[in-house]
mmCIF file as gemmi writes it, N, C-alpha and C atoms, coordinates in Angstrom:
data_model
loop_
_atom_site.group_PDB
_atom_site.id
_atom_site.type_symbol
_atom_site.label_atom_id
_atom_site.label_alt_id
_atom_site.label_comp_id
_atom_site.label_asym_id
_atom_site.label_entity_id
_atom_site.label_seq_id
_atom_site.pdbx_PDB_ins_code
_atom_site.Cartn_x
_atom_site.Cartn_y
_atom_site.Cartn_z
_atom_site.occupancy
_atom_site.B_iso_or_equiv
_atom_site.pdbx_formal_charge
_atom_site.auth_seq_id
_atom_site.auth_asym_id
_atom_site.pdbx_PDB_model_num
ATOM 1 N N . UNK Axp A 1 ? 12.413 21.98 -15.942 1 0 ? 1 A 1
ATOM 2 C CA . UNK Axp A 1 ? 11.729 20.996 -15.161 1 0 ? 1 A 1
ATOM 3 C C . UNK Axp A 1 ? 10.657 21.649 -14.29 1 0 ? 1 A 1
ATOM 4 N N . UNK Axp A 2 ? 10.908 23.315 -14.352 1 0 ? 2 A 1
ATOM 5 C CA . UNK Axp A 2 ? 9.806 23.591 -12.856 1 0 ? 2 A 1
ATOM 6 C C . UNK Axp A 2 ? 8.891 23.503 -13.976 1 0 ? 2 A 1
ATOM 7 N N . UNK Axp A 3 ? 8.602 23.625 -15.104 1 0 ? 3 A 1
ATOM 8 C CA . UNK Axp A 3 ? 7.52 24.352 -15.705 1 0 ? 3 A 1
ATOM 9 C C . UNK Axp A 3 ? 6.645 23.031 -15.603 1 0 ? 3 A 1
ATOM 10 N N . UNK Axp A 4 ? 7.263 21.869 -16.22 1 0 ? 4 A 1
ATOM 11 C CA . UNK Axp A 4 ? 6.764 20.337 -16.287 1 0 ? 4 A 1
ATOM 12 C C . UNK Axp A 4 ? 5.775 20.399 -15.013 1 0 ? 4 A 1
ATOM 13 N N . UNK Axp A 5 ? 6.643 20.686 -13.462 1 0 ? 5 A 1
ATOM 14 C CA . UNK Axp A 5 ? 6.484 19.883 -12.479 1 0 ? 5 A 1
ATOM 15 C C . UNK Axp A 5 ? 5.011 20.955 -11.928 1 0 ? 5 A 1
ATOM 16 N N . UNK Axp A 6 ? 5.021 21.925 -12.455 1 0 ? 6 A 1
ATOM 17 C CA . UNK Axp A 6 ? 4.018 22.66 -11.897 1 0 ? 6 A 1
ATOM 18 C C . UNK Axp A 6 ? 2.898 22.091 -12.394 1 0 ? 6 A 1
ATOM 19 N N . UNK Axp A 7 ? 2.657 21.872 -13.912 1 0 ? 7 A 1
ATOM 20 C CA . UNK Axp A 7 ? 1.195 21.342 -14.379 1 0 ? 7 A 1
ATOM 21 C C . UNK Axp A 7 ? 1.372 19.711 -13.728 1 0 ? 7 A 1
ATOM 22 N N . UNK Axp A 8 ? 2.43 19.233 -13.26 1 0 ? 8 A 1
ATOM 23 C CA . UNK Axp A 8 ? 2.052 17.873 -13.333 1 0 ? 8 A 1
ATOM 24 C C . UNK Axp A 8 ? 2.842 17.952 -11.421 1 0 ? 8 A 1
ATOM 25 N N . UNK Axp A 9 ? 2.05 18.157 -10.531 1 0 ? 9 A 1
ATOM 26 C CA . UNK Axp A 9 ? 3.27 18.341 -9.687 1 0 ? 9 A 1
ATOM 27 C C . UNK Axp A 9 ? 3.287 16.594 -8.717 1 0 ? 9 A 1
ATOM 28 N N . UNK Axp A 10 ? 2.451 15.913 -9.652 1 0 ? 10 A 1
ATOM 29 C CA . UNK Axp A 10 ? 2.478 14.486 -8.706 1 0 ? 10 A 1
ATOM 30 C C . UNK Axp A 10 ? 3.789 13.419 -9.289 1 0 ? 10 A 1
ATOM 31 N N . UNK Axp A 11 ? 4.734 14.461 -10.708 1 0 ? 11 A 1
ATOM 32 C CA . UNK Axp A 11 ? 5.684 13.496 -11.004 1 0 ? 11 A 1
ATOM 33 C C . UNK Axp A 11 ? 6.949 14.005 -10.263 1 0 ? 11 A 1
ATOM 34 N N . UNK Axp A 12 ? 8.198 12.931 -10.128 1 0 ? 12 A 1
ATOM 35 C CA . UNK Axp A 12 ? 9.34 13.565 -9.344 1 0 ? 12 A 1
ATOM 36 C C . UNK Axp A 12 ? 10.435 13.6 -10.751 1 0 ? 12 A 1
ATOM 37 N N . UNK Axp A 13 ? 10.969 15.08 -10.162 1 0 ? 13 A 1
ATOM 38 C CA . UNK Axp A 13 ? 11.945 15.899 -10.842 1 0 ? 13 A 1
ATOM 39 C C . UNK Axp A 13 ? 13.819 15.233 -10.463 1 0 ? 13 A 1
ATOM 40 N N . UNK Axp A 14 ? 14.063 13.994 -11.466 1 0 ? 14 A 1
ATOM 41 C CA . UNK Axp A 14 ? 15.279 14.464 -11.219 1 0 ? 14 A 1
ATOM 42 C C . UNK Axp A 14 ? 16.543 14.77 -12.196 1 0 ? 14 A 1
ATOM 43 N N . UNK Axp A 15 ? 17.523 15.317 -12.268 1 0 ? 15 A 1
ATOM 44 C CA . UNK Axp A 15 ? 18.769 15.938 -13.114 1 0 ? 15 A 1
ATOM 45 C C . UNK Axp A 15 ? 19.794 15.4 -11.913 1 0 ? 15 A 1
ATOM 46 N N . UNK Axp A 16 ? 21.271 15.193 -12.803 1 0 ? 16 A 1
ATOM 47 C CA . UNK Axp A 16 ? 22.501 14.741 -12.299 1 0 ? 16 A 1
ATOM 48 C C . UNK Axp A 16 ? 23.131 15.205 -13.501 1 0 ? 16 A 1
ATOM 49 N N . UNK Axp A 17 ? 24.031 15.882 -12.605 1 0 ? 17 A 1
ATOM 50 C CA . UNK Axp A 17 ? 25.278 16.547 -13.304 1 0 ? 17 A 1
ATOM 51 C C . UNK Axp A 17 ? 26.253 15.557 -14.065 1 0 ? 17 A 1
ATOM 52 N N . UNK Axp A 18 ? 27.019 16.252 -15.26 1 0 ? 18 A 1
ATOM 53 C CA . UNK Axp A 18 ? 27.589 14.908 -16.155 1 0 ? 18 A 1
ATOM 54 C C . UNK Axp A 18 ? 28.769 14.389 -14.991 1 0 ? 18 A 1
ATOM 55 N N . UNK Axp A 19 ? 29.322 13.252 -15.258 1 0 ? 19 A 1
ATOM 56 C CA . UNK Axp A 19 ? 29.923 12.242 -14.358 1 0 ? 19 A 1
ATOM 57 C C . UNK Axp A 19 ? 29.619 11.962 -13.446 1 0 ? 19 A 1
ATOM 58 N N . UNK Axp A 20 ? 28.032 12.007 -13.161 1 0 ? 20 A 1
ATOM 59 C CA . UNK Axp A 20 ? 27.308 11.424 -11.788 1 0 ? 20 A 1
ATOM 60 C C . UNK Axp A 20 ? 25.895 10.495 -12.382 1 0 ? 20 A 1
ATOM 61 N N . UNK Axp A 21 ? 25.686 9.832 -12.005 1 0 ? 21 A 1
ATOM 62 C CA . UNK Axp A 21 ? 24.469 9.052 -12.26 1 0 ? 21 A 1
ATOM 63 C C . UNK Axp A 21 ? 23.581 8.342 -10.771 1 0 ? 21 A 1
ATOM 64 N N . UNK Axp A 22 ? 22.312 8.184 -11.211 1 0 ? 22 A 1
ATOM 65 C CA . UNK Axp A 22 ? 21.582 7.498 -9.522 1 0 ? 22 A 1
ATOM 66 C C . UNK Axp A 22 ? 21.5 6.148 -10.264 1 0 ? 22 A 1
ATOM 67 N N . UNK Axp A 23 ? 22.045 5.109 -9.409 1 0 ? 23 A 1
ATOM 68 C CA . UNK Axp A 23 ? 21.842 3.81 -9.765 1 0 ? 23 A 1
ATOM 69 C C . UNK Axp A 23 ? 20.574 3.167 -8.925 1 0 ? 23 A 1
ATOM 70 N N . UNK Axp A 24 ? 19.462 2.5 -9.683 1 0 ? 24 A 1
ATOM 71 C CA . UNK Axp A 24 ? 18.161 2.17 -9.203 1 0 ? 24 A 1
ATOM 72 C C . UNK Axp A 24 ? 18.267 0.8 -8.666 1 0 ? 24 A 1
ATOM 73 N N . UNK Axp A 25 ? 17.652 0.315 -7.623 1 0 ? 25 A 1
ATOM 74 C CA . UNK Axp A 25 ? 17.787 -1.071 -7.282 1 0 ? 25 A 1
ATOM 75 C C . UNK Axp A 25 ? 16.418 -1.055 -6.271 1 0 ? 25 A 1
ATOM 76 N N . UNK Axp A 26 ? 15.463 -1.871 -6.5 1 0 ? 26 A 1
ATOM 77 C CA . UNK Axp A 26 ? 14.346 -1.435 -6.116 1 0 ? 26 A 1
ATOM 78 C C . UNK Axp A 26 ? 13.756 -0.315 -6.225 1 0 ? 26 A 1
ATOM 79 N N . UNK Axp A 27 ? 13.306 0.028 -4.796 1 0 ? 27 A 1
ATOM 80 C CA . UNK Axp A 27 ? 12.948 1.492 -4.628 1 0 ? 27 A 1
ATOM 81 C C . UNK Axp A 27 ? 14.189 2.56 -3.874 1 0 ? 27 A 1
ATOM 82 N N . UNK Axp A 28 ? 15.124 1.845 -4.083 1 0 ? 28 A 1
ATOM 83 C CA . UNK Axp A 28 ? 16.475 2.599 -3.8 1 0 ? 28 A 1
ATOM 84 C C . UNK Axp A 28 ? 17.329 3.154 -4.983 1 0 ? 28 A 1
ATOM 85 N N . UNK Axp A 29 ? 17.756 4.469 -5.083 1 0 ? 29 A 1
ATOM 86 C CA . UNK Axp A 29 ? 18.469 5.238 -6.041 1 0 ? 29 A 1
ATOM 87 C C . UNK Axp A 29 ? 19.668 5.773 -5.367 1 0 ? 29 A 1
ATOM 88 N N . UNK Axp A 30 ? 20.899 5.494 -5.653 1 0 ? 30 A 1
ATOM 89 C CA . UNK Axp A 30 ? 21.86 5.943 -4.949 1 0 ? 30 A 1
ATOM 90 C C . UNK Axp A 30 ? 22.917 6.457 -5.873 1 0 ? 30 A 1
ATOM 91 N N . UNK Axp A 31 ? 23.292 7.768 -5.228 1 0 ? 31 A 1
ATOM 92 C CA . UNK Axp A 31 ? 23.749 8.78 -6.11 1 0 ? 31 A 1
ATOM 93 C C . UNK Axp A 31 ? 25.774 7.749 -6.338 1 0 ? 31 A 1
ATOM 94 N N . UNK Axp A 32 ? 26.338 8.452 -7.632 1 0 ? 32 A 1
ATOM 95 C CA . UNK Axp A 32 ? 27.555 7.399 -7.798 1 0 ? 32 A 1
ATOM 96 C C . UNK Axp A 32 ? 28.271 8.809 -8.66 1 0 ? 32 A 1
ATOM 97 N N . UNK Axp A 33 ? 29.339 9.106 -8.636 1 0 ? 33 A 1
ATOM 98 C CA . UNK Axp A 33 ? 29.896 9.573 -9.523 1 0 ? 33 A 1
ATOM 99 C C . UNK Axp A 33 ? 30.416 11.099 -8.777 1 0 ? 33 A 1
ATOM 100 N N . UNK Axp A 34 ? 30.653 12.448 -9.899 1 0 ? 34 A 1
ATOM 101 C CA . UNK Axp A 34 ? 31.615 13.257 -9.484 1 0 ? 34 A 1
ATOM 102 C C . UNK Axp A 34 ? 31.221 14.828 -8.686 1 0 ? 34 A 1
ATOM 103 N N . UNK Axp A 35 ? 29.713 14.665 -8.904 1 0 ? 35 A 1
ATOM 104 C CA . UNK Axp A 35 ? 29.185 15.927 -8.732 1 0 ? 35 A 1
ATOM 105 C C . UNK Axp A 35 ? 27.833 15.598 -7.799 1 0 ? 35 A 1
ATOM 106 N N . UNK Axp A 36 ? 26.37 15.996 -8.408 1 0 ? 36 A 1
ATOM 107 C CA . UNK Axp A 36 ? 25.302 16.218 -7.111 1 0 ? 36 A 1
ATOM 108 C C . UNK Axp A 36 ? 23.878 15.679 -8.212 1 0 ? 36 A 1
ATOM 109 N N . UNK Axp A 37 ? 23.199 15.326 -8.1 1 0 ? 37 A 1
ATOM 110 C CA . UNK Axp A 37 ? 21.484 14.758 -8.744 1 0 ? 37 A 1
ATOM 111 C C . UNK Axp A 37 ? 20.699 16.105 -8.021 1 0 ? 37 A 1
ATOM 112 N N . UNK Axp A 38 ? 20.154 16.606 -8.47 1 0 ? 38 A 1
ATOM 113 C CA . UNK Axp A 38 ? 19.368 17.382 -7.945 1 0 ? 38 A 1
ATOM 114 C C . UNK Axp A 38 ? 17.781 16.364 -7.954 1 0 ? 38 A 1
ATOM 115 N N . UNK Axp A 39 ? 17.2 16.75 -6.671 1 0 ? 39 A 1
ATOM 116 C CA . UNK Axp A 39 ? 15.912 16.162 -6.857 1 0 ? 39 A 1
ATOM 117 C C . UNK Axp A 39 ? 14.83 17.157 -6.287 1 0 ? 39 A 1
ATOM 118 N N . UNK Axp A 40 ? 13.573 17.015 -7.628 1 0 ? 40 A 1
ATOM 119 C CA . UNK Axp A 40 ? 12.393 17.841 -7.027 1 0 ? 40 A 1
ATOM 120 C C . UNK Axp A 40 ? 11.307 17.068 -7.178 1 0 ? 40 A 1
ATOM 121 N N . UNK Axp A 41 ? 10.769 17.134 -5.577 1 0 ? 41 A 1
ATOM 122 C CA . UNK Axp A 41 ? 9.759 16.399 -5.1 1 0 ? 41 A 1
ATOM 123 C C . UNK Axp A 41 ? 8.929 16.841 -4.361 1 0 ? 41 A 1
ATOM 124 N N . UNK Axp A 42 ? 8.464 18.277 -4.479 1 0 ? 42 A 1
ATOM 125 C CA . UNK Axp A 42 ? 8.115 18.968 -3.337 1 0 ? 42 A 1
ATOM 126 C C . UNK Axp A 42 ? 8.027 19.198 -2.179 1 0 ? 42 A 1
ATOM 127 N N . UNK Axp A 43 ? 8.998 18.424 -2.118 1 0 ? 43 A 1
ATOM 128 C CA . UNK Axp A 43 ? 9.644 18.426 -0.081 1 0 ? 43 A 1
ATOM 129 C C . UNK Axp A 43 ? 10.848 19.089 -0.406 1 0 ? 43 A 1
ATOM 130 N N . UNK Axp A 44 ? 11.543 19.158 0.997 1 0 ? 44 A 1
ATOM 131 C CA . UNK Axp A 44 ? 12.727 19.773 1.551 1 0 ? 44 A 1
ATOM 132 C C . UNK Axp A 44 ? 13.594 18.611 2.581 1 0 ? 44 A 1
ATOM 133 N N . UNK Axp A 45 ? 14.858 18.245 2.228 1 0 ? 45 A 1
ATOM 134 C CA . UNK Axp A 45 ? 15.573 17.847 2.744 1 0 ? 45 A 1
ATOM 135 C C . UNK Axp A 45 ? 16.849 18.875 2.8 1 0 ? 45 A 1
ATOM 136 N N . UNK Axp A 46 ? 17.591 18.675 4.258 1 0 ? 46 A 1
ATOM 137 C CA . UNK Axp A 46 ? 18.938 18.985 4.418 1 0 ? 46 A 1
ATOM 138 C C . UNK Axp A 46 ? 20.269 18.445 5.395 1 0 ? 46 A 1
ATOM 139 N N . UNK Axp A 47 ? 21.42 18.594 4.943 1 0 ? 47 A 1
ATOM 140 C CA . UNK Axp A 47 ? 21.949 18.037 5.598 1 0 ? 47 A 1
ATOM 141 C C . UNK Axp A 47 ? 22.233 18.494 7.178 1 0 ? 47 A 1
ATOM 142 N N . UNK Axp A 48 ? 21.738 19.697 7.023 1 0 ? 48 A 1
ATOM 143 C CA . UNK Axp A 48 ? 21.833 20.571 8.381 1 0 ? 48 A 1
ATOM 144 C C . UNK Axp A 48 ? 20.583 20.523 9.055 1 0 ? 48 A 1
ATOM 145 N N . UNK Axp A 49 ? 19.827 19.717 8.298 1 0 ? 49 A 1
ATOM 146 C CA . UNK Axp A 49 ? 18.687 19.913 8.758 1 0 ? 49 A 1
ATOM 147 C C . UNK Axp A 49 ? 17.522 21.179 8.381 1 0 ? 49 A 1
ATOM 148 N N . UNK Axp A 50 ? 16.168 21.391 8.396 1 0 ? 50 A 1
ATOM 149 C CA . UNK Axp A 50 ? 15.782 21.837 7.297 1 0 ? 50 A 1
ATOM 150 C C . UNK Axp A 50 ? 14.462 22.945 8.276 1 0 ? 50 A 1
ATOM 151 N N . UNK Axp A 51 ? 14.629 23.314 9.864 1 0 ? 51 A 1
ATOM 152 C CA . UNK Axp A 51 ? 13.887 23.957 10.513 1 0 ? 51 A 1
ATOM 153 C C . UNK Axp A 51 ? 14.559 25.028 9.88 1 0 ? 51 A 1
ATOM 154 N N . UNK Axp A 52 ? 13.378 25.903 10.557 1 0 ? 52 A 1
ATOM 155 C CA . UNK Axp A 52 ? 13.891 27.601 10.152 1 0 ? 52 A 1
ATOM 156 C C . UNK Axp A 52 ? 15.022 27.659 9.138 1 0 ? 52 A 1
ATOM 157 N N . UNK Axp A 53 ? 14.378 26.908 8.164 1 0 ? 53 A 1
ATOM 158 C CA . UNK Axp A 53 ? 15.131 27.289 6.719 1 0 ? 53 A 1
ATOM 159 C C . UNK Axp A 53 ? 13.864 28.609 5.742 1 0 ? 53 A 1
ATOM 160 N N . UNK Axp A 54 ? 14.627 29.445 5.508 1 0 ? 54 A 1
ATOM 161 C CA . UNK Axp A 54 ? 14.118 30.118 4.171 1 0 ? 54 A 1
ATOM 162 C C . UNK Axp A 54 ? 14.067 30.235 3.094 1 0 ? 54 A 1
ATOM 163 N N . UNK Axp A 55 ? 12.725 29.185 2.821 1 0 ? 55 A 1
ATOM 164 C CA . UNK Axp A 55 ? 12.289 28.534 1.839 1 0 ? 55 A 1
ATOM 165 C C . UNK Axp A 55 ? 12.227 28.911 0.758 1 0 ? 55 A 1
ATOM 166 N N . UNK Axp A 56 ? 12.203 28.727 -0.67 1 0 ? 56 A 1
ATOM 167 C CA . UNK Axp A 56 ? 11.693 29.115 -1.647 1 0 ? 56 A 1
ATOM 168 C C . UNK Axp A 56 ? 10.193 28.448 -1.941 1 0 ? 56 A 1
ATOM 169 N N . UNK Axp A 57 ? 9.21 28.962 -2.754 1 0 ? 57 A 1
ATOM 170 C CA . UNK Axp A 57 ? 7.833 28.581 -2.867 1 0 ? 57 A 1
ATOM 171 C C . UNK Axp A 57 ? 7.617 27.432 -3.032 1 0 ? 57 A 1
ATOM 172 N N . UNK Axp A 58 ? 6.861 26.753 -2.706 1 0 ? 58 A 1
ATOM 173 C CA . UNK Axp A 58 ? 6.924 25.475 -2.619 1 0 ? 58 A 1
ATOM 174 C C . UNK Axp A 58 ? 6.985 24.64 -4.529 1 0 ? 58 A 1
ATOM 175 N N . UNK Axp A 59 ? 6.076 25.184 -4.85 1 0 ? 59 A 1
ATOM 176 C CA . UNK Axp A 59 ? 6.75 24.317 -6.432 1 0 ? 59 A 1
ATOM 177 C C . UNK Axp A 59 ? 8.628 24.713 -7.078 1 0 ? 59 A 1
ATOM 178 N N . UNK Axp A 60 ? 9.193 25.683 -6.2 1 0 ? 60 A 1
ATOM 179 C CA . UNK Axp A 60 ? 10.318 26.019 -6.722 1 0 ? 60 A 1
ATOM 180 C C . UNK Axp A 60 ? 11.386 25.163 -5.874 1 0 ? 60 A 1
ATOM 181 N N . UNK Axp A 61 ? 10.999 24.179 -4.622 1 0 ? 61 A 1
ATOM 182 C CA . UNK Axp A 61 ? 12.319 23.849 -4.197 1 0 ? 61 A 1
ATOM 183 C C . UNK Axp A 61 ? 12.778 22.476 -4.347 1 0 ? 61 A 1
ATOM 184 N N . UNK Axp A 62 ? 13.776 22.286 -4.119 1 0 ? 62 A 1
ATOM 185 C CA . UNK Axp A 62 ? 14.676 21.34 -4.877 1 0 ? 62 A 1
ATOM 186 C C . UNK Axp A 62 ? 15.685 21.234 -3.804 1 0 ? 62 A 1
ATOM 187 N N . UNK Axp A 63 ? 16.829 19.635 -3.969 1 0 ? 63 A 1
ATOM 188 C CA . UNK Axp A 63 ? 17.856 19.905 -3.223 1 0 ? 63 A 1
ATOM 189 C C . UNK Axp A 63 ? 18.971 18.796 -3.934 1 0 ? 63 A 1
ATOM 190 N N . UNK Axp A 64 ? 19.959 18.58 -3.262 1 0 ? 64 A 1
ATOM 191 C CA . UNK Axp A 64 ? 21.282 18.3 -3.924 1 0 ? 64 A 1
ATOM 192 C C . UNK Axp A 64 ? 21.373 16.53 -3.111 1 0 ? 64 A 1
ATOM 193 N N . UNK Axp A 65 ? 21.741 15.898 -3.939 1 0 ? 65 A 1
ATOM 194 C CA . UNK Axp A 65 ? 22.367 14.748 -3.333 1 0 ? 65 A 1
ATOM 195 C C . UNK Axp A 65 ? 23.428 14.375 -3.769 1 0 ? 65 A 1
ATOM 196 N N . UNK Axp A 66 ? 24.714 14.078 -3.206 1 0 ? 66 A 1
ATOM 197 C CA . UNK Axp A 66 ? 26.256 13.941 -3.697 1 0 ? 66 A 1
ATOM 198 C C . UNK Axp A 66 ? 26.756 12.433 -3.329 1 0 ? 66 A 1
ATOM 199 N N . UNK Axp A 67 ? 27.568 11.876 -3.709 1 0 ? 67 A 1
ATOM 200 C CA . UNK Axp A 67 ? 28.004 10.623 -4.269 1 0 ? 67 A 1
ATOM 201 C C . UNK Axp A 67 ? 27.518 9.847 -2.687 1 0 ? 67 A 1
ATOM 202 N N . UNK Axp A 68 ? 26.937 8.417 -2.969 1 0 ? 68 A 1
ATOM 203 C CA . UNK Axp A 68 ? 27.042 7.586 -1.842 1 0 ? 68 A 1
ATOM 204 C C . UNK Axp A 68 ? 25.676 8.346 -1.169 1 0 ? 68 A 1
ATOM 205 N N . UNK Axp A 69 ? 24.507 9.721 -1.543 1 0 ? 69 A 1
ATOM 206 C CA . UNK Axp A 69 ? 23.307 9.814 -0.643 1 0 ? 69 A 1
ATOM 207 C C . UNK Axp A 69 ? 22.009 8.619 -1.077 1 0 ? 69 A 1
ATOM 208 N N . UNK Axp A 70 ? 21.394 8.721 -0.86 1 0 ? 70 A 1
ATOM 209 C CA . UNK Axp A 70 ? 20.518 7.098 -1.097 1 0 ? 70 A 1
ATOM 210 C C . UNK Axp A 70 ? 18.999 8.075 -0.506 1 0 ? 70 A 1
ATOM 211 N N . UNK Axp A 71 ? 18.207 7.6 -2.037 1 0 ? 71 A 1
ATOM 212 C CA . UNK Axp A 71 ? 16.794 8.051 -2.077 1 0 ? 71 A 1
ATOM 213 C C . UNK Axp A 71 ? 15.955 7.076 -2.148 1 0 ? 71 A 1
ATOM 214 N N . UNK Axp A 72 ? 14.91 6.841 -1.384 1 0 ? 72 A 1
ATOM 215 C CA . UNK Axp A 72 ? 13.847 6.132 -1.146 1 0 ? 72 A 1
ATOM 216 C C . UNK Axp A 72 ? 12.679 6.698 -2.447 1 0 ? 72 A 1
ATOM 217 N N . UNK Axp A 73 ? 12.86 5.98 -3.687 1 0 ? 73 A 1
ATOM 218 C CA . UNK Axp A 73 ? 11.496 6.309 -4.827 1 0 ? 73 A 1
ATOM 219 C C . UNK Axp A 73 ? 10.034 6.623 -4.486 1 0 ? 73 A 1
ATOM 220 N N . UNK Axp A 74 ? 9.91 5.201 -3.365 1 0 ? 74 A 1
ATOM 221 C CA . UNK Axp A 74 ? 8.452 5.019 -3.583 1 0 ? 74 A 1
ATOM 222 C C . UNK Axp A 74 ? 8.096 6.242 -2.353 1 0 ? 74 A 1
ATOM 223 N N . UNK Axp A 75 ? 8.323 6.075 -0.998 1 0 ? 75 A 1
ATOM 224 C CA . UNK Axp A 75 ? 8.336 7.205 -0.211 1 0 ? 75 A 1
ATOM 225 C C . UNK Axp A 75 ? 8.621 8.56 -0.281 1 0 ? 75 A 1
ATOM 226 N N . UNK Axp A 76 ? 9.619 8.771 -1.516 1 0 ? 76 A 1
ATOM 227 C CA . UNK Axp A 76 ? 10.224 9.998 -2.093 1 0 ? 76 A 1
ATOM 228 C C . UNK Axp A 76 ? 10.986 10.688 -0.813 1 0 ? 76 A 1
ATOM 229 N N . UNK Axp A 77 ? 11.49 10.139 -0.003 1 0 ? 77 A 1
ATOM 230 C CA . UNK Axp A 77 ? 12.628 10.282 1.126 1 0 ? 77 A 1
ATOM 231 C C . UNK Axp A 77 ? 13.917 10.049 0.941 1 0 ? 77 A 1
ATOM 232 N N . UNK Axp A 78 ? 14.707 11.142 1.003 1 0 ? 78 A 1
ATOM 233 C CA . UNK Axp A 78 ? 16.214 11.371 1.587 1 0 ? 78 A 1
ATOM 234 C C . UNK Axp A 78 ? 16.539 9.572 2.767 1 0 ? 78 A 1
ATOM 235 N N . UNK Axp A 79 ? 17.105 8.877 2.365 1 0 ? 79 A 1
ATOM 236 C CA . UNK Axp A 79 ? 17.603 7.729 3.429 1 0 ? 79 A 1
ATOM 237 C C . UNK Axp A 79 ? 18.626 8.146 4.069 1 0 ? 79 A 1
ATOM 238 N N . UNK Axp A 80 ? 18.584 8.553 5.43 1 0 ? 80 A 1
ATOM 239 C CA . UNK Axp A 80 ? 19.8 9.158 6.23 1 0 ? 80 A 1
ATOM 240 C C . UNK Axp A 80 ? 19.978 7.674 6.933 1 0 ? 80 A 1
């Protein structure tokens, strides 16, 4: 997916591990199942919060969302 996202970096990257799926309802995607969706969007979200984090390059980072987290499509935002 990085290779895709580099020539094309205006599309969003996502993968979910088997027994997890994001269920779409609008512009809401909410993670369901046993494991994590990874999403790459060229931002950084965390649950700890994401200051003085040490980053990887910006087309390389990515992060985890686990059962019940809820992603905003059109904004491409983490919904806390």
């Amino acid at each position: 997916m990085f290779d895709i996202l580099k020539v094309r970096p205006e599309l969003l990257g996502l993968g979910c591990d088997e027994n997890t799926a994001l269920v779409v309802d609008g512009d809401t995607a909410r993670v369901i199942g046993a494991s994590y969706c990874a999403v790459y969007d060229g931002g950084f979200w965390s649950r700890e919060g994401s200051e003085e984090k040490n980053l990887p390059p910006k087309d390389r980072i990515f992060y985890f969302l686990r059962a019940g987290d809820r992603y905003n499509l059109a904004t491409r935002k983490v919904i806390e």
